[in-house]
C-alpha positions in Angstrom: 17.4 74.6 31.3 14.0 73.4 30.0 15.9 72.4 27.0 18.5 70.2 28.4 15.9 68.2 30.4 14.4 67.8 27.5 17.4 66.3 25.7 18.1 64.3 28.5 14.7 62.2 28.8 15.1 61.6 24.8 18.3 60.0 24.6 17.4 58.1 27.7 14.0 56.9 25.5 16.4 56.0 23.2 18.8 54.2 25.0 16.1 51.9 26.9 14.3 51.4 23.2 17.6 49.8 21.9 18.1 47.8 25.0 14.7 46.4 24.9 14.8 42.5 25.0 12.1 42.6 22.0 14.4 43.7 19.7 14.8 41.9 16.3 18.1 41.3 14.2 17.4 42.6 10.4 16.6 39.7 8.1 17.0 39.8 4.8 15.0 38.9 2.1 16.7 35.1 1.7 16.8 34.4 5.4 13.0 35.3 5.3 12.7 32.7 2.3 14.3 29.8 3.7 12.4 30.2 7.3 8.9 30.8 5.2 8.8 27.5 3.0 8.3 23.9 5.1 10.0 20.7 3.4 7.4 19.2 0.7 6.9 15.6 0.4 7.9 14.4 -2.8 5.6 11.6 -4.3 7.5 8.7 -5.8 5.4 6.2 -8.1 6.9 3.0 -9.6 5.0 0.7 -12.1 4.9 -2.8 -11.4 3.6 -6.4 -13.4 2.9 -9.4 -11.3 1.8 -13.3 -11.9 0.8 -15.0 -8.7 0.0 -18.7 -8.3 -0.2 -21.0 -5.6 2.6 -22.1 -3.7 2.8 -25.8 -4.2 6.6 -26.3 -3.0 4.9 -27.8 0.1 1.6 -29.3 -1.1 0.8 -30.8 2.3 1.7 -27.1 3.9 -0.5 -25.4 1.1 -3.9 -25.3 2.5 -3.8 -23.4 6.0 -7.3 -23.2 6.5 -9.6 -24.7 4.0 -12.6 -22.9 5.8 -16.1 -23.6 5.6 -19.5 -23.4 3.1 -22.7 -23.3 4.5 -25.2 -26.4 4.2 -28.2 -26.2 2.0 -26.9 -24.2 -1.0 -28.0 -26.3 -4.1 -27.7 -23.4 -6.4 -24.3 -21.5 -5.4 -21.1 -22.2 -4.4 -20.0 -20.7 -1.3 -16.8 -20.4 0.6 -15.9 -18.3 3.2 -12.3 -18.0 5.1 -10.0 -20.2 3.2 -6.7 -19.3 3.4 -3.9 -20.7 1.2 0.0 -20.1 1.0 0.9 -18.1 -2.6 4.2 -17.0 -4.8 3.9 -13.1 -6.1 6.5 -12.3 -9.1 6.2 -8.8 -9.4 9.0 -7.2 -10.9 9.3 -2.8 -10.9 9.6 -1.9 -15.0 11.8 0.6 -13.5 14.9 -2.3 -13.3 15.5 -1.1 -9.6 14.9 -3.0 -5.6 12.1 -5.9 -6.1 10.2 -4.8 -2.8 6.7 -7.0 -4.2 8.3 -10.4 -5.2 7.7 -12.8 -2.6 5.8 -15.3 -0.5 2.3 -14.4 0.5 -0.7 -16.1 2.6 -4.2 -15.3 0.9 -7.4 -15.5 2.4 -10.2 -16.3 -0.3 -14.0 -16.1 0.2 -16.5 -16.3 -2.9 -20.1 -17.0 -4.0 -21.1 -18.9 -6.9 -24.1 -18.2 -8.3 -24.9 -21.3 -10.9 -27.6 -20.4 -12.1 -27.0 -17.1 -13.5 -23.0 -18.3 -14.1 -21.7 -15.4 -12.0 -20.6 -14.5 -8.3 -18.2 -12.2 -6.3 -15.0 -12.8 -4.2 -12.6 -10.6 -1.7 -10.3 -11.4 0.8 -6.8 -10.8 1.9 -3.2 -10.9 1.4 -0.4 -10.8 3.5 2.5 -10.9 1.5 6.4 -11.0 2.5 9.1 -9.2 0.3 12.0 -11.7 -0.6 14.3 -8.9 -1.2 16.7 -8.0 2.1 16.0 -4.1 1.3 12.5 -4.8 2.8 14.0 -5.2 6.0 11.0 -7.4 7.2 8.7 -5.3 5.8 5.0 -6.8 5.0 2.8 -5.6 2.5 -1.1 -6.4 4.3 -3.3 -5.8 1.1 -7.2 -6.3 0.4 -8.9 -7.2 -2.9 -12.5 -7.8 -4.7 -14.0 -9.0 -8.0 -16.0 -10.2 -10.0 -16.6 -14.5 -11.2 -17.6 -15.6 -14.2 -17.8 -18.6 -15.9 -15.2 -19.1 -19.5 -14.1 -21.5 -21.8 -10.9 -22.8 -19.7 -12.7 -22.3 -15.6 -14.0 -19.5 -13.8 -12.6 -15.5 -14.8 -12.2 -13.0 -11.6 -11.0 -9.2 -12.7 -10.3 -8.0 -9.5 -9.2 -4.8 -7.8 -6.4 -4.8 -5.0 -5.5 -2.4 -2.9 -2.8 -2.4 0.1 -0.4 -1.0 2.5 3.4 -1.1 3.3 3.8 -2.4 7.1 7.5 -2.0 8.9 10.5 -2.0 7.6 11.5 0.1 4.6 8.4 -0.3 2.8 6.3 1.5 5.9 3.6 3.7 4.6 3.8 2.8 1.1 0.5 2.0 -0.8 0.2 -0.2 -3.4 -2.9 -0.2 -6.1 -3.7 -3.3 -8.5 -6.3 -4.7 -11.3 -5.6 -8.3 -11.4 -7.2 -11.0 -13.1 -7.1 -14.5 -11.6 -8.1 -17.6 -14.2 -8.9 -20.9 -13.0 -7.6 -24.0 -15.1 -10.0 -26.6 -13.6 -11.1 -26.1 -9.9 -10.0 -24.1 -6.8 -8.4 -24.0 -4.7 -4.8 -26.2 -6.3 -4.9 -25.1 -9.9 -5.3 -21.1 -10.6 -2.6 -18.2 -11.9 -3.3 -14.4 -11.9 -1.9 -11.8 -13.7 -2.0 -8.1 -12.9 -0.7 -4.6 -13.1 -0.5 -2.3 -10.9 1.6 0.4 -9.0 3.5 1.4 -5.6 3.4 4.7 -4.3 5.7 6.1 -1.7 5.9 9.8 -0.1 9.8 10.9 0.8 10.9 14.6 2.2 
């Protein structure tokens, strides 16, 4: 009697074990794999060489804001908030979609040190992709350097760095040395040429 009880309450143990809500479905060894391992971000870098100028197609239109200089500086040239209208060419090496190439507006602040023939400059540019894949995309990028004083006008090596805004180039970063040359006097006459690369992330 004692026995059959006992065989009773068992495979009653059992049965509520196996009906338990907690119970798991056997996974194997792939399954556990493929619900282990999160997408990885794959990091895209494309190489890019640019020239840059000022964009003269509307010479009237060209200076938006010719900013100001402080009085009383006999010994340096300083200007501060100037902002201009430029043209970037900057072609990928790769051959594929132009997303740099395009129409920019470029804010420009300097000082001039002449007496020791050298100074410093940053600013800003905002520059807009003419390539359609951009879909109205913006780069907004920010830059420094260094002047100095050669044979044919003033030298600036400069470092730019910036960010993709909107469109398809949203969240891309772009990374730049660029030296601008001046032929005679800024702000109308002045070319740059730089190289530099754009980094995107994709899953």
């Amino acid at each position: 009697m004692k026995t059959s009880i006992l065989l009773l309450m068992a495979t009653l143990a059992i049965m509520m074990v196996g009906c338990s809500d907690d119970s798991a479905l056997p996974v194997s060894p792939a399954d556990q794999a493929t619900q282990g391992v999160a997408p990885l971000a794959k990091s895209i870098t494309r190489v890019f060489t640019a020239t840059e100028g000022p964009d003269l197609s509307n010479p009237l239109d060209y200076i938006i804001d010719p900013g100001f200089s402080p009085p009383n500086n006999k010994n340096k040239m300083i200007v501060r908030g100037m902002v201009v209208r430029n043209l970037v060419n900057a072609p990928f090496d790769d051959g594929g979609t132009d997303l740099l190439t395009g129409k920019g507006v470029l804010e420009m602040n300097f000082t001039y040190d002449n007496s020791a023939n050298e100074g410093v400059c940053w600013g800003k540019l905002t520059l807009d992709p003419d390539a359609p894949e951009a879909v109205d995309g913006v780069w907004e990028i920010t830059w420094n350097g260094k002047i100095t004083l050669g044979a044919s006008g003033f030298v600036c090596p400069m470092k730019w760095v910036g960010h993709g805004r909107g469109g398809a180039i949203d969240g891309m970063q772009f990374f730049s040395d660029d030296q601008v040359m001046t032929i005679t006097s800024m702000p109308f006459e002045w070319t740059g040429l730089g190289t530099g690369f754009v980094k995107s992330h994709r899953i």
